[in-house]
FINUSE-821465 format. One record per residue (C-alpha): residue number from 1; residue in one letter; x, y, z. Coordinates in pm, whole numbers, m for minus. Example, Ala and Ser with C-alpha at 12.3 -4.5 7.8 and 13.67 -1.06 7.14 Angstrom:
2
{1 A {1230 m450 780}};
{2 S {1367 m106 714}};
END
This chain:
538
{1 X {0 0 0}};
{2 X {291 240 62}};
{3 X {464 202 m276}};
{4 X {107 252 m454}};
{5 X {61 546 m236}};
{6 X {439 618 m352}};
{7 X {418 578 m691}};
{8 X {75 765 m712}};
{9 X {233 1095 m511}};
{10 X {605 1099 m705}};
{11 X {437 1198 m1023}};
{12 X {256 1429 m873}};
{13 X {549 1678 m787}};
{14 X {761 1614 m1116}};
{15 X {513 1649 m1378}};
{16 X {345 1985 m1580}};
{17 X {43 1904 m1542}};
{18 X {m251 2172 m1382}};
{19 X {m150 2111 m983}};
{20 X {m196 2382 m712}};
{21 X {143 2548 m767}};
{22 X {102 2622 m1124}};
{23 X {62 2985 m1057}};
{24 X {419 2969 m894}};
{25 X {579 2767 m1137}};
{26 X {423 3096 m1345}};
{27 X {654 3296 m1127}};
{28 X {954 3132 m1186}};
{29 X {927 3146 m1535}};
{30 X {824 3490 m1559}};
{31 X {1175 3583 m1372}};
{32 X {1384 3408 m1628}};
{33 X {1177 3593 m1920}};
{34 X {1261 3941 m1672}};
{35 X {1632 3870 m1723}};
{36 X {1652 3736 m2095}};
{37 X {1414 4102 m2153}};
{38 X {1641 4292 m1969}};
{39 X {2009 4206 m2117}};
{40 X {1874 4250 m2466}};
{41 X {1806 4627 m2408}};
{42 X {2028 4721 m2047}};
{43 X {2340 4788 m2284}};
{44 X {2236 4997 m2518}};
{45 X {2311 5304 m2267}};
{46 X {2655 5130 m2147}};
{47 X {2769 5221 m2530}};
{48 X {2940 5518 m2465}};
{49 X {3117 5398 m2162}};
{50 X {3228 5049 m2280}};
{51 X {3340 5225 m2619}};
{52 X {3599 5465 m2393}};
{53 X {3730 5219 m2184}};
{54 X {3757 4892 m2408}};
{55 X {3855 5149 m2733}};
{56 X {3629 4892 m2985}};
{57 X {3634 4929 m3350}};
{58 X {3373 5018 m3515}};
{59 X {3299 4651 m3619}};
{60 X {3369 4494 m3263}};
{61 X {3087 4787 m3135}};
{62 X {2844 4645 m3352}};
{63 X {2946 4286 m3282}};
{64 X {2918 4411 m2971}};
{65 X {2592 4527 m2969}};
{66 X {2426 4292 m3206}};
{67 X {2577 3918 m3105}};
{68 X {2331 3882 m2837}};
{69 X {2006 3943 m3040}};
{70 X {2224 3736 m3314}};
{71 X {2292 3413 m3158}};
{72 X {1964 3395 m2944}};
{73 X {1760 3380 m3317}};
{74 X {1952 3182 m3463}};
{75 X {1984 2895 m3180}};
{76 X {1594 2924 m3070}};
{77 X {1491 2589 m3265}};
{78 X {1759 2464 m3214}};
{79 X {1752 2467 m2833}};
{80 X {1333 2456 m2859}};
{81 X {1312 2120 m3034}};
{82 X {1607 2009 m2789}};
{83 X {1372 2062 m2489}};
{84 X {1116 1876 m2654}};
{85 X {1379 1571 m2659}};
{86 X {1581 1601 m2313}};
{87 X {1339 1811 m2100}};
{88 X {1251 2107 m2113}};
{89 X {1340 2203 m1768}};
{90 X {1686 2089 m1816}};
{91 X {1743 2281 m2093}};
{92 X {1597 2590 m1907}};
{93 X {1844 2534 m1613}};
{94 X {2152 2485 m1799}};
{95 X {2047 2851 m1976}};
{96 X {2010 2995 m1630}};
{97 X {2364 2837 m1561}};
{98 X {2562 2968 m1866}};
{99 X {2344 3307 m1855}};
{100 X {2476 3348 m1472}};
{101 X {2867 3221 m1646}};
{102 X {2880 3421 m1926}};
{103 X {2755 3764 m1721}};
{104 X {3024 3735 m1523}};
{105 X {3273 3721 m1820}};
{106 X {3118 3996 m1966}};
{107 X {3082 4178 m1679}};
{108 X {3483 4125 m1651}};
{109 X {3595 4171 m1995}};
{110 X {3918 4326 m2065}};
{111 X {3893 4363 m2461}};
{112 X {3646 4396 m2687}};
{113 X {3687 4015 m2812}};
{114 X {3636 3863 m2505}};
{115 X {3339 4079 m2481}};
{116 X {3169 3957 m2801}};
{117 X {3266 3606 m2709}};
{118 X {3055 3682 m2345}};
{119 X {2786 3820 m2514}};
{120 X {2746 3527 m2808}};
{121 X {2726 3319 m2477}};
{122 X {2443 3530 m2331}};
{123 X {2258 3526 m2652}};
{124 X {2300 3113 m2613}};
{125 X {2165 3094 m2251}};
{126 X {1880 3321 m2382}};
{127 X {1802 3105 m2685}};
{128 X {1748 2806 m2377}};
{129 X {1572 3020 m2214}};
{130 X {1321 3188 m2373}};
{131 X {1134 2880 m2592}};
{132 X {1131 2662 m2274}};
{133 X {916 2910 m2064}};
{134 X {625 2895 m2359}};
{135 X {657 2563 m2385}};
{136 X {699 2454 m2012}};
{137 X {372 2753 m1989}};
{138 X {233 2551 m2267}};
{139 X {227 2211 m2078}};
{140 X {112 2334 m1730}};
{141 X {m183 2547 m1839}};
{142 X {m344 2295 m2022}};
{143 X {m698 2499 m1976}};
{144 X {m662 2764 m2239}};
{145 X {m870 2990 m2030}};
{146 X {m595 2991 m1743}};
{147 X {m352 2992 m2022}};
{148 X {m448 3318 m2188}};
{149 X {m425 3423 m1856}};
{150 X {m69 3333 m1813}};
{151 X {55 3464 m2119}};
{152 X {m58 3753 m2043}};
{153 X {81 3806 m1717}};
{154 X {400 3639 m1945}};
{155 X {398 3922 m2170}};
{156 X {344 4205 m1953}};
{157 X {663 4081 m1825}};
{158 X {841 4113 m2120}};
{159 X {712 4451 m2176}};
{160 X {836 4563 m1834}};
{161 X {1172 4371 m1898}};
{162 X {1211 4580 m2247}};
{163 X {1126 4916 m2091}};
{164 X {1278 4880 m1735}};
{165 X {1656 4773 m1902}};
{166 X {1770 5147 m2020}};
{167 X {1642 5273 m1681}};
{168 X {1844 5055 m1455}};
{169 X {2127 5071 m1695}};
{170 X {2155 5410 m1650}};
{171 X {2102 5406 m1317}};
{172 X {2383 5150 m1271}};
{173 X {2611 5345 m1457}};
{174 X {2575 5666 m1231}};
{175 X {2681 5446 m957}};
{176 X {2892 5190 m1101}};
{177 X {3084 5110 m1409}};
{178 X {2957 4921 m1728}};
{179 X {2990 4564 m1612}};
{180 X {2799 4653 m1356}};
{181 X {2460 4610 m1610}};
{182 X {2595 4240 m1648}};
{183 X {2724 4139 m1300}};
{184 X {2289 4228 m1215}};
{185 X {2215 3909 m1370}};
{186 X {2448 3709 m1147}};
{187 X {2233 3712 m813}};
{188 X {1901 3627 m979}};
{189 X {2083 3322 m1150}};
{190 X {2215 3219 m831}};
{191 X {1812 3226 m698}};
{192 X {1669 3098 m1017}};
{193 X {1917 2774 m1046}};
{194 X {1758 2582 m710}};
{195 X {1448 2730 m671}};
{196 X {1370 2634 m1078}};
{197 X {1488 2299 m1002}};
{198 X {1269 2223 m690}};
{199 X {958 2479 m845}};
{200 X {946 2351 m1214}};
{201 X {787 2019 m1381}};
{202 X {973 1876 m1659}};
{203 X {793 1805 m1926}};
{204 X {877 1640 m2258}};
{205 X {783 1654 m2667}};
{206 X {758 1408 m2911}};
{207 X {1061 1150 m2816}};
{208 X {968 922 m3086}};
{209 X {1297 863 m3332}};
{210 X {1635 1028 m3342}};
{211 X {1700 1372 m3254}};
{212 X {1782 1543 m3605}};
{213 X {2126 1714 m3558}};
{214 X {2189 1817 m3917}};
{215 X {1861 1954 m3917}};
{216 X {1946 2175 m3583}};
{217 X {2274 2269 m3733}};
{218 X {2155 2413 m4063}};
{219 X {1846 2580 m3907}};
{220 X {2082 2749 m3679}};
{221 X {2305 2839 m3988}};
{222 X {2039 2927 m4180}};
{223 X {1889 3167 m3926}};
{224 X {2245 3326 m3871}};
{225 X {2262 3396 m4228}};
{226 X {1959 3556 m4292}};
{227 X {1892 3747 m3964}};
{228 X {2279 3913 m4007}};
{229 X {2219 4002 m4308}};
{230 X {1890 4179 m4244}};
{231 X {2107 4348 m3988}};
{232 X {2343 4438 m4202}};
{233 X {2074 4646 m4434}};
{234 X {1897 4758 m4074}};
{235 X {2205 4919 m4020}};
{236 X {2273 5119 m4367}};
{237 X {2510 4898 m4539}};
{238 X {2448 4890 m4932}};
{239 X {2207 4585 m5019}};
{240 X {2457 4511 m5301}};
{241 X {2751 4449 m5051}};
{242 X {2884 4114 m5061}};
{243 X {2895 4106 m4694}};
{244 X {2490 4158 m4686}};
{245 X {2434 3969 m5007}};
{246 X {2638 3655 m4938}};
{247 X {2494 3611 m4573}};
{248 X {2120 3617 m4684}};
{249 X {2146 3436 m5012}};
{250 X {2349 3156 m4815}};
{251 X {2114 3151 m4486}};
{252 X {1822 3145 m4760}};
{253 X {1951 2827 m4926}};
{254 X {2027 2615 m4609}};
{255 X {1699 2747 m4515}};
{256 X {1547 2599 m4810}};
{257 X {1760 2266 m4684}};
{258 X {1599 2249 m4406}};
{259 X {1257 2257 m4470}};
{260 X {1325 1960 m4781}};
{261 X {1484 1789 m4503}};
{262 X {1209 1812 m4283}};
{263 X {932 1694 m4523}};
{264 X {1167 1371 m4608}};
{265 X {1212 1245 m4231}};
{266 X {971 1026 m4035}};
{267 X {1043 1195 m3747}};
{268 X {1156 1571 m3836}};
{269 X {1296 1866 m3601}};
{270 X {1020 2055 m3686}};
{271 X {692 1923 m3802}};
{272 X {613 2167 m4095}};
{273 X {262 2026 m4109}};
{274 X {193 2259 m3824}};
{275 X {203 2582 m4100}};
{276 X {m102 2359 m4242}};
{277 X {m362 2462 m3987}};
{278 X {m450 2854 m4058}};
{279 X {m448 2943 m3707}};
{280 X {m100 2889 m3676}};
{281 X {32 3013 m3998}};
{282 X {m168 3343 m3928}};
{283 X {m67 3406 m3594}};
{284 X {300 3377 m3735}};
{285 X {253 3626 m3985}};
{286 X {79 3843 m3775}};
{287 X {383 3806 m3488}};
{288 X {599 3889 m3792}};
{289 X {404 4193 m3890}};
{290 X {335 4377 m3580}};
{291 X {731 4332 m3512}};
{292 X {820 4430 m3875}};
{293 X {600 4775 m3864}};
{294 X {671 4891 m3548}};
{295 X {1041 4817 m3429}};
{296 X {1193 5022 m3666}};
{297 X {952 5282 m3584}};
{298 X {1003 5254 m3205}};
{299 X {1366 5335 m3329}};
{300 X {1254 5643 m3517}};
{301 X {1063 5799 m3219}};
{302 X {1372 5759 m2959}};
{303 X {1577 5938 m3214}};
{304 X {1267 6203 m3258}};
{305 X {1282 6275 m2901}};
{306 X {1639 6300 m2828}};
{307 X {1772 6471 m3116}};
{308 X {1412 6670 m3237}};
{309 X {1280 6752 m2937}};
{310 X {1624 6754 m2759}};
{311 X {1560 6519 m2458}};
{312 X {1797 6368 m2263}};
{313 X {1801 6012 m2258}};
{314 X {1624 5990 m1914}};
{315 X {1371 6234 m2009}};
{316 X {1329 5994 m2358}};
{317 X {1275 5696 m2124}};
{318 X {1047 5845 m1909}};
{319 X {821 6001 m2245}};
{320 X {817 5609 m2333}};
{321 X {660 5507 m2010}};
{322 X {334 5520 m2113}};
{323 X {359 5296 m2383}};
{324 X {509 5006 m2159}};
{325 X {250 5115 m1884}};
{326 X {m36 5025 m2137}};
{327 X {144 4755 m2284}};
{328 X {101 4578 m1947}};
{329 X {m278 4649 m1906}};
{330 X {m365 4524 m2198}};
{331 X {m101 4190 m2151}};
{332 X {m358 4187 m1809}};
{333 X {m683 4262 m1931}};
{334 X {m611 4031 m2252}};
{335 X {m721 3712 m2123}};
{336 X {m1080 3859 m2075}};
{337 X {m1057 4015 m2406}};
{338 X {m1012 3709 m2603}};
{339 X {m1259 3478 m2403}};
{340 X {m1511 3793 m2482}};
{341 X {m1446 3870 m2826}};
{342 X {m1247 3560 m2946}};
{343 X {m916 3551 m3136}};
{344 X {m1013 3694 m3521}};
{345 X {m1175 4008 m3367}};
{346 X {m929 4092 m3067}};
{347 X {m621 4066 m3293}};
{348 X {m806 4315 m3572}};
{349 X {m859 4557 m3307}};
{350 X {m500 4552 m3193}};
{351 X {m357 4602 m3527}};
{352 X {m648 4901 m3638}};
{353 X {m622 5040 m3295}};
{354 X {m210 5005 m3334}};
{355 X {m268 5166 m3671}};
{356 X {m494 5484 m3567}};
{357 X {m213 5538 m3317}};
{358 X {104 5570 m3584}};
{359 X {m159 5834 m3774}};
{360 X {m235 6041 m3505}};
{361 X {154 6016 m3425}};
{362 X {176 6181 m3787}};
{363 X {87 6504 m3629}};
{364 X {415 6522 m3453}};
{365 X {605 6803 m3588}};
{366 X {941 7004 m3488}};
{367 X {797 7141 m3174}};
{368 X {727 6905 m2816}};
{369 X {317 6836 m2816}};
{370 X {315 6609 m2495}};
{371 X {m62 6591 m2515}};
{372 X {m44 6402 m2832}};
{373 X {268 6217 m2791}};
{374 X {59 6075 m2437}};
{375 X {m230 5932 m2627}};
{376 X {m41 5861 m2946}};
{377 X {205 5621 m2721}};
{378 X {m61 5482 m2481}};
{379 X {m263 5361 m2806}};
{380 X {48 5193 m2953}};
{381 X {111 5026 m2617}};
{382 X {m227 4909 m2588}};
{383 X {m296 4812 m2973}};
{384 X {79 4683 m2997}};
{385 X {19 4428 m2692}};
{386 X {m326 4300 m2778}};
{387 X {m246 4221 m3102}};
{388 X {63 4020 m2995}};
{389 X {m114 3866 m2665}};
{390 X {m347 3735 m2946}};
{391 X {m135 3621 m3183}};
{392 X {125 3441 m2940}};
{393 X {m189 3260 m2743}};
{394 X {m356 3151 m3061}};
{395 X {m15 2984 m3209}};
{396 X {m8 2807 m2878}};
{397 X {m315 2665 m2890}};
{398 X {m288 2573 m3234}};
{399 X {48 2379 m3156}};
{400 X {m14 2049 m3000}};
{401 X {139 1974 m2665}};
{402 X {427 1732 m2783}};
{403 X {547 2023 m2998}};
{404 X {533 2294 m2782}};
{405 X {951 2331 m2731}};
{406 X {963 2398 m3168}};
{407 X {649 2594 m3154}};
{408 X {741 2804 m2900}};
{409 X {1058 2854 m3093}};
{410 X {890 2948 m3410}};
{411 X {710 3166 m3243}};
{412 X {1030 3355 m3092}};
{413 X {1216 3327 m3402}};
{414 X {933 3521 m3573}};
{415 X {920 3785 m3361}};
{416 X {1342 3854 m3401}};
{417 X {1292 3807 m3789}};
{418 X {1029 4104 m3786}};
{419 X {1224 4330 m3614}};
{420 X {1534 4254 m3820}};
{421 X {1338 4297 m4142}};
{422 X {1139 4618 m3972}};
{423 X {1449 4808 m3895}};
{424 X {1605 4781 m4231}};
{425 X {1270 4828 m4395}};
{426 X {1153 5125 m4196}};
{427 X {1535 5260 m4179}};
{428 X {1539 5254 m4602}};
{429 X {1184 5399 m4609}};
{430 X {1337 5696 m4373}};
{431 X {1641 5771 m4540}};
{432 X {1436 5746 m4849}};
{433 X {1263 6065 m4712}};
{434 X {1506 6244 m4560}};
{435 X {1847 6212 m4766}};
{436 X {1746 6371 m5092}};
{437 X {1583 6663 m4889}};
{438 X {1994 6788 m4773}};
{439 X {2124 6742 m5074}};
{440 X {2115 7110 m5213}};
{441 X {2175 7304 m4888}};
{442 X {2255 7690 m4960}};
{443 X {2626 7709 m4901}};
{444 X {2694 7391 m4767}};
{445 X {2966 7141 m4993}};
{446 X {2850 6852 m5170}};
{447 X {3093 6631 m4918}};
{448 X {2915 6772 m4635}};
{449 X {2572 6716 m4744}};
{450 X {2623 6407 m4792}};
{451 X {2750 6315 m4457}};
{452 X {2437 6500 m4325}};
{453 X {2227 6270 m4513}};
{454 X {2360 5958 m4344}};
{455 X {2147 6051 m4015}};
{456 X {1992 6350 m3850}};
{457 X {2307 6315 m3552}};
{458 X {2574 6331 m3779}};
{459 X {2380 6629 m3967}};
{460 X {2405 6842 m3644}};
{461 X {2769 6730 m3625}};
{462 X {2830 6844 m3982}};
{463 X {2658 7168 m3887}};
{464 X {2835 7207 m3550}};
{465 X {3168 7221 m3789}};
{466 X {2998 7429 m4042}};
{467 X {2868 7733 m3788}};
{468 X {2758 8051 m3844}};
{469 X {2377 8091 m4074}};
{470 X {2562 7813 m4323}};
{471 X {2540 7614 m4029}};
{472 X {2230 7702 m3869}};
{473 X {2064 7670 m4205}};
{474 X {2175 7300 m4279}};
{475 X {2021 7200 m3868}};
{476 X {1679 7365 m3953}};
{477 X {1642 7156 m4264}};
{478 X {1768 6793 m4160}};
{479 X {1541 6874 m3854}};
{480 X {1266 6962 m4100}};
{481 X {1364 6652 m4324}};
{482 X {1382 6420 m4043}};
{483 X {1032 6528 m3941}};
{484 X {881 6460 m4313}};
{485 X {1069 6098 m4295}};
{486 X {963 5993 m3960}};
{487 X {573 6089 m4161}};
{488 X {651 5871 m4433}};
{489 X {776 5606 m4203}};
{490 X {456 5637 m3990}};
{491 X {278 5612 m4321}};
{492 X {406 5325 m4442}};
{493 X {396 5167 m4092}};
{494 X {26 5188 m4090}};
{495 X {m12 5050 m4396}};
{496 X {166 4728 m4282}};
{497 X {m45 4720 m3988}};
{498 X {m372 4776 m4183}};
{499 X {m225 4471 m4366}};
{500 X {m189 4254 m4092}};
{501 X {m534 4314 m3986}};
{502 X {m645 4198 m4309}};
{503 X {m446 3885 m4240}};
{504 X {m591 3802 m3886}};
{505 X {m939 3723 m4111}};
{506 X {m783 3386 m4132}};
{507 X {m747 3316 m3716}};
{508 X {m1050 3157 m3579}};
{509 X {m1376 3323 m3486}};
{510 X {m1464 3217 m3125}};
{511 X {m1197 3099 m2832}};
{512 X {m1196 2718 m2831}};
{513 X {m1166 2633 m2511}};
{514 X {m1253 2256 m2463}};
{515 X {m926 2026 m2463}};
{516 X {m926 1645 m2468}};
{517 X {m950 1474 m2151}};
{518 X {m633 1337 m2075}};
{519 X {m477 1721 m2105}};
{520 X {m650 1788 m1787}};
{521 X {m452 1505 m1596}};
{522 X {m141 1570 m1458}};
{523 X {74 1322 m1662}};
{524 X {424 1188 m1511}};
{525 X {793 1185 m1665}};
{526 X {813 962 m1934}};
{527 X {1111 804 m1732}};
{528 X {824 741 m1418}};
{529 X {537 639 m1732}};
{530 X {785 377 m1822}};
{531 X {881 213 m1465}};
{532 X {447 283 m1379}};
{533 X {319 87 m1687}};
{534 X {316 m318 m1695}};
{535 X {520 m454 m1942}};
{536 X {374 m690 m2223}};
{537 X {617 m906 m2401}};
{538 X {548 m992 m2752}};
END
């Protein structure tokens, strides 16, 4: 009676299914999202400071810079289908243990090698990280009613993560020096390591045949190719450079690799027949279009701020608030939303509400309007976030259980793509706009106008040199161009987002909510199935 009572109780504390500690188990996970939100943006304001001390070229800054966001894209099915094989958990611990490993290395750095090499391993632990929450989220809310309420409290996370990172950056840098942003992440990983291991079910995917390692490899290849060269072209490099051209064109082909190889195997990486069901295709594309229209854009408005309006960069921050402040009321409120309305209609309103905010941002001009840029922000918060909370819960509920680990990844992978390809599209769309507009300055050389076309900062630096009404004249008009560009952008922008509403026709009219029967169990290891279940010999 004691080893039934054993057996019957062991399961119990392992396993993801729906138990009374799901809601902490919620808690955990929304920590390690917190960090993996919070390194991808903290740095950005340590750029000046790790530029003078470590002396960087201006390659090694961008490695710098753009490694983490890199390597996380490209390794996300990689390490998502992984999970799905070996355990989710596990692979979410080992991520907390590198993420704690390589902070401290970074944190430490002495050149700006060892600093890329730190921050390629950050962007590792982050790719463990981040598909194993959704998934492990995935398995333990089986209900989708309670699980539209966890991804929302999930993604009002990551909206707090995103926003809060310049702050305490900044605030760490007043009081500390630059590896002080890094050495944050230390303490938490020390807390996150046992209590994830005692809190946290594993859970496993689809186990049945070999784990496909080519396939992993030239995803992750593939990935790398494509999302540095859509960096590349985010970042002004020509789109006929060989070192934008080669990456894409090769990432596309072992892209194209992949998915062959996937239709051939029995038991692939990634089972493609998932893109069959329109629910999940759609919410993809409509994760990729949100990201695509409005990254770039978010961009645009820090640079309107700071270098239009002429706000410092706390001052910027704090003008952004409201956005992240609505972003997380709507992540809240978005559970009721979709039971009410269900997903087709909620995720139409988030991209037309998302879109009448970028108009009425149109009306921003040279001078500060704080009224407008208030409601203008606290719209694209609010729009922005439903139509993602819908999108990301719907592709959830589409993917079944034993593939929630390459879901999940999909998922995440989508959302980098669109705001690789959103920042080069919305950057060329801007300097589309502005450039030709400083091209025929009165006064000012040829050389220098076209240095002051590059960017509205190195315009005022090209003025600053200039001086006098010469000067004066050529900062008026890249202000004035810079305003027209950032309407064009805002124009096109809505357009995209208008599109995407279009494209959430295809997502499903009501909120299914009824799941089979067994989903509601709470199901043990596979390991514990295995030694539970009789054995029948042929």
């Amino acid at each position: 009676m004691s080893g039934t009572t054993t057996a019957a109780v062991r399961p119990r504390r392992r396993t993801a299914g729906p138990g009374a500690n799901r809601w902490v188990v919620l808690v955990v996970l929304c920590v390690s999202l917190l960090l993996v939100a919070l390194d991808a943006t903290v740095l950005h304001v340590a750029v000046p400071a790790v530029t003078e001390d470590l002396r960087p070229s201006g390659m090694e800054l961008l490695w710098i810079v753009d490694v983490y966001p890199l390597v996380c894209a490209s390794l996300l099915i990689l390490f998502g289908t992984l999970g799905d094989r070996v355990g989710r958990r596990r692979v979410l611990l080992l991520g907390y243990g590198l993420f704690g490993v390589a902070s401290a290395a970074a944190a430490l750095a002495q050149t700006p090698g060892t600093l890329i090499l730190a921050r390629a391993l950050l962007g590792t632990g982050g790719a463990m990280i981040m598909p194993a929450t959704l998934s492990i989220l995935r398995q333990v809310f089986p209900d989708r009613r309670e699980r539209a309420l966890a991804i929302g409290i999930w993604s009002a996370v990551a909206a707090v993560g995103a926003a809060v990172g310049p702050l305490l950056g900044g605030f760490l840098l007043e009081h500390f020096w630059w590896g002080a942003v890094f050495l944050v992440n230390i303490p938490l990983m020390l807390v996150s390591l046992p209590v994830g291991r005692i809190l946290l079910p594993e859970s496993y995917g689809d186990r049945d045949g070999p784990w496909d390692v080519v396939g992993a490899l030239t995803a992750a290849g593939g990935l790398f190719g494509v999302v540095l060269g859509v960096k590349r072209l985010g970042g002004g490099e020509a789109p006929a450079s060989p070192f934008t051209v080669l990456p894409l064109l090769a990432g596309a082909a072992l892209l194209v690799l992949f998915v062959r190889r996937q239709r051939r195997l029995a038991h692939p990486l990634v089972d493609l027949r998932m893109f069959r069901r329109p629910g999940f295709s759609t919410a993809v594309g409509c994760i990729v279009l949100a990201m695509l229209a409005l990254v770039g854009l978010e961009l645009i408005a820090a640079q309107y701020l700071q270098l239009v309006l002429g706000l410092s960069p706390l001052q910027t921050g704090l003008r952004l608030l409201p956005l992240t402040v609505a972003a997380m009321a709507a992540g809240l409120a978005g559970a009721r939303m979709l039971r009410r309305f269900g997903p087709r209609r909620m995720v139409c309103f988030g991209f037309c509400l998302t879109a009448a905010a970028v108009l009425t941002l149109t009306a921003m001009g040279a001078d500060d309007d704080a009224p407008l840029l208030l409601s203008g922000f606290v719209l694209l918060g609010f729009g922005l976030e439903t139509t993602l909370f819908g999108a990301y819960e719907s592709m959830l509920s589409e993917c079944p259980a034993d593939q929630a680990g390459g879901g999940a990844a999909i998922g995440e992978t989508s959302y980098q793509l669109g705001a690789g390809i959103g920042i080069a599209l919305l950057g060329s769309v801007m300097n589309a706009a502005y450039a030709p507009q400083l091209r025929q300055v009165p006064g000012v050389p040829r050389h220098a106008s076209r240095a002051a076309g590059h960017s509205l900062g190195e315009a005022y630096e090209v003025a600053g040199r200039l001086g006098g009404p010469t000067g004066e004249a050529l900062r008026r008009v890249a202000r004035d161009a810079f305003v027209h560009g950032l309407h064009v952008t805002l124009l096109v922008s809505a357009g995209l987002l208008l599109l995407g509403a279009l494209m959430a026709l295809r997502l499903p009219r009501v909120m299914q909510c009824a799941e089979p029967q067994r989903a509601a169990v709470e199901l043990p290891a596979p390991r514990e199935r295995e030694a539970a279940e009789p054995k029948v010999s042929a």
